[in-house]
N, C-alpha and C positions, 0 to 999 in steps of 0.2 A: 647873696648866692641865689642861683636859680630856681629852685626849690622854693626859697619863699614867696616869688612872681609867680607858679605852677603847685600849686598846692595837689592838682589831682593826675599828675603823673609821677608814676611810676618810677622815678630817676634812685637809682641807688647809692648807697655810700660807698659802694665795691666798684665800683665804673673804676677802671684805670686805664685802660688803652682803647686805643683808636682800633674799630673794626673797617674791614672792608666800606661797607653801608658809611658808614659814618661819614668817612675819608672820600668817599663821593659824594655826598652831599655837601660837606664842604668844597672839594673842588669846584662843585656846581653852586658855589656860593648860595647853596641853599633853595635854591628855585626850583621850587617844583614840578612844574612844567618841562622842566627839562630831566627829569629823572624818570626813570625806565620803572621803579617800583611804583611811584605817583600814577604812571598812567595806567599798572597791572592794577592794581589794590585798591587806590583810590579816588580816581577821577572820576567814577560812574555811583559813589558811598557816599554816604552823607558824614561817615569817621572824616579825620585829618590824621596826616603824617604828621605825628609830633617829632620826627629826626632833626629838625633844626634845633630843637629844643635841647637836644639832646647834644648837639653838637656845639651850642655855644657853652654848654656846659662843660665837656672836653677842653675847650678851649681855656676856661676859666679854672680847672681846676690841673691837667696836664701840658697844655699849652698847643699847639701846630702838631698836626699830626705829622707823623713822618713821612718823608722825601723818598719817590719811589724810585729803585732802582736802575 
């Protein structure tokens, strides 16, 4: 599991659905560069976007986010 690769985030046992945020970052297979919160938040910080992390997590524990309408 993820969790054990990532020891110091934050990743909960309660995660169960795909958010907004998430569901774009996957779409955007994760690149950050190409994400709209990457270049508000964090391209000028020394932090990282941990959302991939989180997102292969999703992946691995709920599976494909859902299909938008």
């Amino acid at each position: 599991m993820y969790k054990e690769n990532l020891p110091h985030l934050p990743i909960r046992d309660n995660i169960r659905l795909w958010n907004r945020t998430a569901t774009e970052c996957y779409e955007h297979n994760c690149e950050c560069k190409t994400c709209f919160i990457y270049k508000t938040y964090f391209v000028d910080n020394d932090d990282f976007c941990h959302m991939k992390f989180y997102v292969k997590y999703l992946l691995e524990k709920i599976g494909l986010p859902p299909k938008k309408a």
